[in-house]
C-alpha positions in Angstrom: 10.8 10.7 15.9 12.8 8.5 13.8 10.5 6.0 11.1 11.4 3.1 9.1 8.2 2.6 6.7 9.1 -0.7 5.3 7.2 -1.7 1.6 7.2 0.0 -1.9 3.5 0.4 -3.2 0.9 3.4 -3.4 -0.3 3.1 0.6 3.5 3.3 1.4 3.7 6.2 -0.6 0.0 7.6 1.0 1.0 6.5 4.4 4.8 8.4 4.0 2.9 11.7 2.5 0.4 11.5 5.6 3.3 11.0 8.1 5.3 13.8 6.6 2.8 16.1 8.0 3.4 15.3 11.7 5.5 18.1 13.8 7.0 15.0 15.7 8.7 13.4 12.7 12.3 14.0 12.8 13.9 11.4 9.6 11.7 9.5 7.3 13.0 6.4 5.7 11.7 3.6 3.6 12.4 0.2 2.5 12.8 -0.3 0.0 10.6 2.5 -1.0 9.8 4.2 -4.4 10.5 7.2 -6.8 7.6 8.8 -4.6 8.8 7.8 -1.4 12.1 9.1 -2.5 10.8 12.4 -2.6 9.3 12.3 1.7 12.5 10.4 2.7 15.3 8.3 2.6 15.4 5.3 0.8 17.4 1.7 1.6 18.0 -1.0 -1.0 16.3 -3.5 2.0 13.4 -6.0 0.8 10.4 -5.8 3.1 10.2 -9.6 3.8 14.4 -9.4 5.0 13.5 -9.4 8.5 17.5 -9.1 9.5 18.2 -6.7 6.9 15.5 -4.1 8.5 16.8 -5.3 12.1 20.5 -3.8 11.0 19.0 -1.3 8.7 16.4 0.1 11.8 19.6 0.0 14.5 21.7 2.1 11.6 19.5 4.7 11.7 18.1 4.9 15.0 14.3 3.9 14.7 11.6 4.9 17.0 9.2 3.3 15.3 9.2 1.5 12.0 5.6 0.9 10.2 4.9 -2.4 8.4 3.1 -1.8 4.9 2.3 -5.2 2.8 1.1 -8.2 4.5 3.6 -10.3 3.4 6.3 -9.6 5.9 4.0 -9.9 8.6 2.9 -13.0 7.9 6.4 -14.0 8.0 7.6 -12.3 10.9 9.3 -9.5 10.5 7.5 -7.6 13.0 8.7 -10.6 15.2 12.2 -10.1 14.6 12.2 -6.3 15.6 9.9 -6.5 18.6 12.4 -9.1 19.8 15.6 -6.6 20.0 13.1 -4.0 21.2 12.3 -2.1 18.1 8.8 -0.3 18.5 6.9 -1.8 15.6 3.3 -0.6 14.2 2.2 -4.6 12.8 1.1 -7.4 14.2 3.5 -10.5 15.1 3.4 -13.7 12.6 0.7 -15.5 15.1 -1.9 -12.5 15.0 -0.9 -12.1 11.5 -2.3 -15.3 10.7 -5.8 -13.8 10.8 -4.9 -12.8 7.1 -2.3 -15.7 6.4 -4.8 -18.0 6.8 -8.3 -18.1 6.1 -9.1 -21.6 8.1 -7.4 -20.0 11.2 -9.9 -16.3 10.3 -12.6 -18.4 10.6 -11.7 -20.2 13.9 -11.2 -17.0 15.8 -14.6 -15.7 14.5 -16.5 -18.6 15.1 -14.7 -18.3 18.9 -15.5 -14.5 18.8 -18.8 -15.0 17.8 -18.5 -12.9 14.7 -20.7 -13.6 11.2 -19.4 -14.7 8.6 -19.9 -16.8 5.6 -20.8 -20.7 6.0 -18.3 -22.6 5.1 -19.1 -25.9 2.4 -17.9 -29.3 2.4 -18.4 -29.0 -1.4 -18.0 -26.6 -4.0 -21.4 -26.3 -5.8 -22.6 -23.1 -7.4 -23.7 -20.8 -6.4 -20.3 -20.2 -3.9 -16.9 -18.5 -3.6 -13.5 -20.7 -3.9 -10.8 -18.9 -1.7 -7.0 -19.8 -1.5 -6.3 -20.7 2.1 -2.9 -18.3 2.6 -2.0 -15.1 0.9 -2.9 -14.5 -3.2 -2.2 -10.8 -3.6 -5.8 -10.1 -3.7 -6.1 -12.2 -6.2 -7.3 -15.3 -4.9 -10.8 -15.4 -4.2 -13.1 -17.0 -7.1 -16.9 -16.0 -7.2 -18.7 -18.9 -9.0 -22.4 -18.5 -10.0 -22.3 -21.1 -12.6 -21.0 -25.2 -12.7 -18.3 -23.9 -15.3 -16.8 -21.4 -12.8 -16.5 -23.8 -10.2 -14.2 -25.8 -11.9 -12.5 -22.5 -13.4 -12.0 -21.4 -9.6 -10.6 -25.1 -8.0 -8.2 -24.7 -10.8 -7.1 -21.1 -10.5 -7.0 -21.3 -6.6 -4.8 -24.5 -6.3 -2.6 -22.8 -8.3 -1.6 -20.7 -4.8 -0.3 -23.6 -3.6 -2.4 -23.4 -0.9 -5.9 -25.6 0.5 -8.9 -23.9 -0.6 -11.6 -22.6 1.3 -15.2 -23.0 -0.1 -18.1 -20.7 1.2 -21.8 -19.8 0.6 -21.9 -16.8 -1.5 -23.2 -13.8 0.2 -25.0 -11.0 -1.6 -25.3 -7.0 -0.5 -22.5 -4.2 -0.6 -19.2 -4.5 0.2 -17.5 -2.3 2.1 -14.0 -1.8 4.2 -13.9 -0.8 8.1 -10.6 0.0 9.4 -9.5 0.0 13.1 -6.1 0.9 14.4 -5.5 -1.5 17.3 -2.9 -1.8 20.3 -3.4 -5.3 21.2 -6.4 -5.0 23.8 -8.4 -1.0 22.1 -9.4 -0.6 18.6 -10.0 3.3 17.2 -12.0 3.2 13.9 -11.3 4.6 10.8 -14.2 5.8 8.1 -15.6 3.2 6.2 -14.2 2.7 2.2 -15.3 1.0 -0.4 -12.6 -0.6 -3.1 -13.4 -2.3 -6.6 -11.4 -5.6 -7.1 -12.7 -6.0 -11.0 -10.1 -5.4 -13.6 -13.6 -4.3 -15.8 -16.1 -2.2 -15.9 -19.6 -2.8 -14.2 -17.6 -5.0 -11.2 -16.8 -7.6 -14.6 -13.5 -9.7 -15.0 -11.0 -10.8 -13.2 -10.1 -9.9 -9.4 -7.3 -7.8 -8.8 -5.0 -6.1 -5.8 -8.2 -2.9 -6.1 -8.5 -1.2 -9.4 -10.2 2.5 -7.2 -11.5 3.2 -3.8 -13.5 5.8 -2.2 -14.4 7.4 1.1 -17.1 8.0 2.9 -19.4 5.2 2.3 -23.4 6.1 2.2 -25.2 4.7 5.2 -21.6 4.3 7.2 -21.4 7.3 9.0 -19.2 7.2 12.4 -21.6 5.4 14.9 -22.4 2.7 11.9 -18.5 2.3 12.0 -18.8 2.2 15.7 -21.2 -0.6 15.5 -19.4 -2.7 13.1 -16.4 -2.4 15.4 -18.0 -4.0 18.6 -19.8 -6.6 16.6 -16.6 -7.4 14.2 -13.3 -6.0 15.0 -13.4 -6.1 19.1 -14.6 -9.7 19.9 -11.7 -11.0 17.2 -9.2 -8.9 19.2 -10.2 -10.2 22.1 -9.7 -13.3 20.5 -6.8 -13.3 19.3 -5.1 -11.8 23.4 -7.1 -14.7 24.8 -4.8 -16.5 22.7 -1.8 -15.0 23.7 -1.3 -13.3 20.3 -2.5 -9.6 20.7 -2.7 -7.8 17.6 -1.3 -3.9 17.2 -1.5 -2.6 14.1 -3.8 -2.0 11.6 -7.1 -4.6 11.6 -9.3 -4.8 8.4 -12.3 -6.2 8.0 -14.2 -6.5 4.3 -17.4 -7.2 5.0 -20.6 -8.0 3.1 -23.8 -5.6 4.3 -26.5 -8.5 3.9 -29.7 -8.5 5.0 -29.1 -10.1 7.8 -26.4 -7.2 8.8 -23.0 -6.8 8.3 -20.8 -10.2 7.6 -17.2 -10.5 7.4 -15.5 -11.9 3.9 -12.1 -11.2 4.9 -9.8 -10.3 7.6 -6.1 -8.5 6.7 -3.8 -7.4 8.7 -2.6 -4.1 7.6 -3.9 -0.8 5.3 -5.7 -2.2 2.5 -4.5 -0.7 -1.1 -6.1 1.1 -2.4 -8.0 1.8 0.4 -5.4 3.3 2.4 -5.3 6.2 -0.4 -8.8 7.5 -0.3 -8.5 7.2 3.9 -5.3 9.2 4.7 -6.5 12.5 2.9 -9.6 12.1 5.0 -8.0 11.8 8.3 -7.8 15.3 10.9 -4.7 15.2 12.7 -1.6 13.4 13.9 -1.1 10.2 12.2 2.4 9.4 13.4 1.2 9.8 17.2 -1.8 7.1 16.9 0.6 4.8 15.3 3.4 4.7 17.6 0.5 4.7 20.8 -0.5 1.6 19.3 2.8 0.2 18.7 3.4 1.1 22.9 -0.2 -0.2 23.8 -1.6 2.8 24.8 -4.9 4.1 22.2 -6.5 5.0 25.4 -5.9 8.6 25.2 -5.7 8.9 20.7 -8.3 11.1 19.2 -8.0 10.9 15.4 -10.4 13.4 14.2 -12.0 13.0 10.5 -12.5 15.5 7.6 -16.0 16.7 6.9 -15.0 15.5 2.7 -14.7 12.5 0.5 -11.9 11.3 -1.5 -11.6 8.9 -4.7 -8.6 6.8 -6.0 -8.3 5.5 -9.4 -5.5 2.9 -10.1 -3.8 3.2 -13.4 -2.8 -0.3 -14.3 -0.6 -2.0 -16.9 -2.3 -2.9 -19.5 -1.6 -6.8 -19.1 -2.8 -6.6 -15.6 -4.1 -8.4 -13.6 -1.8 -11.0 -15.0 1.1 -9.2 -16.0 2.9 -5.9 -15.5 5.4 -3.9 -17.1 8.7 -2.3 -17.0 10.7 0.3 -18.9 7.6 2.1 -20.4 7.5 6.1 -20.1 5.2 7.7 -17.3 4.5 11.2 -18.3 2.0 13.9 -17.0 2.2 13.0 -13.3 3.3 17.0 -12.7 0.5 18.2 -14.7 -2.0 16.1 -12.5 -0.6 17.1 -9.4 -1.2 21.0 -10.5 -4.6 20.1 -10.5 -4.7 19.6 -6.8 -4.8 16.3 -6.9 -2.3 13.9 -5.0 -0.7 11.0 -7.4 0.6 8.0 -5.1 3.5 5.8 -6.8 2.6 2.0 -6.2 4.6 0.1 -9.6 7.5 2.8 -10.8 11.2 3.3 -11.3 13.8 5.9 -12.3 16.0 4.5 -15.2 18.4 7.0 -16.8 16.5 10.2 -14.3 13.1 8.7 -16.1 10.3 7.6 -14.3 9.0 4.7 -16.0 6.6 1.6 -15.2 7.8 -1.2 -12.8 4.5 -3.3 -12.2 1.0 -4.5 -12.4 -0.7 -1.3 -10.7 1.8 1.5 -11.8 0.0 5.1 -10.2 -3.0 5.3 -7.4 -4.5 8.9 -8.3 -6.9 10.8 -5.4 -9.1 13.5 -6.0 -10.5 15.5 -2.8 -13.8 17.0 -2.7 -16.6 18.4 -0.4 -18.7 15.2 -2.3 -17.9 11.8 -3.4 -19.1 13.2 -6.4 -16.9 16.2 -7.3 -13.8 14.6 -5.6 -14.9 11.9 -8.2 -14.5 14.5 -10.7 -11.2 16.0 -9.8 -9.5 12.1 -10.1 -10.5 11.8 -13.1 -9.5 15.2 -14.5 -6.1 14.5 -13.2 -6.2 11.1 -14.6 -6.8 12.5 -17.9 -3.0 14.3 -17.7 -1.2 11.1 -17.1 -0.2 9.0 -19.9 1.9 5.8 -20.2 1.6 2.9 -23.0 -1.0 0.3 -22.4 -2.3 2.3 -19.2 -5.6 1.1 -18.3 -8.0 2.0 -15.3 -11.8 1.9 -14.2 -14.0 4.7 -15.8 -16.9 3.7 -13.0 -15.0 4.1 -9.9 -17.6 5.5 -7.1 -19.9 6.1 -9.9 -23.2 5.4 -8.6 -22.7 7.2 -5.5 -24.6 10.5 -4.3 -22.5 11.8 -1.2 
């Protein structure tokens, strides 16, 4: 089989290094890829929003399947534009997208699913959470406890551009639930759990995910199982009833409260960084699930899961969340990797045969372990190898957990 794995961050680069393992896979390309996805496959000077670009650039080189990464392009799209001249294409179409494009339209379908989620204010009165309405990066949800960060967070989320979304602040443990979907059956993946602070202790600003790890306490497989036919089902069913049925990959965050599990967020596609504590957990065929979804057939997809745990720790710029950087020297990553540990590119670039920073969040490290704990460990010993200037990251990431 022929893929096209269209984006250029770290769950590109996880999601190339788990599809390089399938007998099935024939030519791996990407667009426009990496220095890391360089080194699984081919790849093309394309931008992932170019939806006629990839359409030329997926007939080129014969596609059976191409795999949408970021969220962007399939909120515009470009999963449209393939399906359309019969590409197969793992990612939903711009309507079904919409359930991450828009969080007014996320809350329609669940109130019409019947799923919980947060109440939704006429006015913005602490304690509550400000959201930009359309996409933000990550970056655009505002947690306001106090009168001064209200009016911090209307600020900061108009900048977006977009209407803003006010709801009641929920309290509990946040966690991600994964399920790969084919328009009408959903097949869960474990639970993760990411950290969106730029600071220690859950403090600062919120970012793209500064670590993530896998499994989550308490969220073994029938927990997952649960949360799928209360969450993820009904808002699939939704969302056919609509006439836009959603293949690819559906992700709910969701806030365990004591009232049970509600949903923050919907996205459409891997979340990053996630998606790199997920893949090394996953038993078997990767590239098979995803093109049964992108034919509508799950029914018969089996995706077995490690008995281990994995940890990511996002090395960052060091004017991140609100600025990158470019040029600097990346060195160690070879000395990490000896230690067994996998080192995802997600912000670099080769200048001169140098790899060398080229964004906000530059390297997604994962350590594998029988625990939580000692996969924690071995991310952090590999972290210690890698050096760049200004490189910051979380020193707390899955800290406080005992699996």
């Amino acid at each position: 089989m022929k893929v096209l794995l269209v984006g250029s961050g770290g769950r590109e680069h996880a999601l190339a290094w788990k599809l390089r393992q399938a007998t099935g896979l024939e030519e791996l390309h990407a667009a426009p890829g990496n220095p890391g996805l360089a080194a699984l496959g081919r790849c093309h000077p394309v931008r992932a929003e170019d939806g006629e670009g990839l359409l030329a650039l997926a007939g080129s080189i014969d596609a059976d399947l191409v795999v949408i990464g970021p969220e962007a392009p399939l909120v515009a799209g470009v999963a449209d534009d393939l399906r359309h001249a019969g590409v197969a294409v793992f990612g939903p179409g711009a309507a079904a997208a919409r359930i991450e494009g828009s969080k007014t339209f996320a809350k329609e379908v669940m109130a019409a699913a019947g799923v919980a989620t947060a109440e939704t204010l006429a006015v913005a009165r602490p304690p509550c959470v400000i959201k930009a309405d359309g996409l933000a990066a990550g970056k655009g949800v505002f947690i306001c406890r106090t009168a001064a960060e209200v009016d911090a967070g209307l600020q900061a989320a108009a900048a977006f551009g977009d209407s803003l979304v006010i709801e009641e602040l929920l309290e509990g443990e946040e966690i991600s639930v994964f399920a790969l979907c084919d328009g009408e059956k959903a097949i869960a993946l474990p639970a993760a759990q990411d950290f969106k602070r730029i600071g220690e202790g859950d403090t600062g600003a919120n970012t793209g995910g500064m670590g993530s790890y896998s499994p989550v306490p308490g969220f073994g497989g029938p927990e997952v199982e649960q949360i799928l036919e209360l969450v993820h089902r009904p808002v699939l069913q939704q969302l056919a009833e609509r006439g836009t049925p959603f293949v690819g990959v559906l992700f709910a965050g969701l806030m365990v409260t004591d009232d049970g599990p509600k949903v923050l967020e919907f996205n459409c596609r891997f979340g990053d960084p996630e998606t790199q504590s997920l893949l090394p957990r996953l038993d078997g065929d990767l590239l098979s699930c995803l093109a049964a979804a992108a034919h509508g057939d799950l029914g018969h997809v089996d995706l077995a899961v490690e008995d281990n745990a994995a940890v990511t720790v996002v090395l960052a710029a060091g004017g991140y969340p609100s600025g990158g950087d470019t040029g600097s020297r990346i060195e160690g990553i070879a000395d990490a990797e000896s230690t067994g540990a996998l080192v995802f590119h997600a912000g670099t670039a080769l200048r001169d045969d140098q790899l060398v920073t080229n964004g906000g969040r530059i390297l997604n490290v994962t350590g594998i372990g029988p625990t939580v704990g000692e996969a924690r460990d071995h991310a952090y010993a590999a972290v210690d190898r890698i050096s760049f200037a200004g490189m910051q990251f979380r020193s707390d990431i899955a800290a406080v957990t005992h699996v």
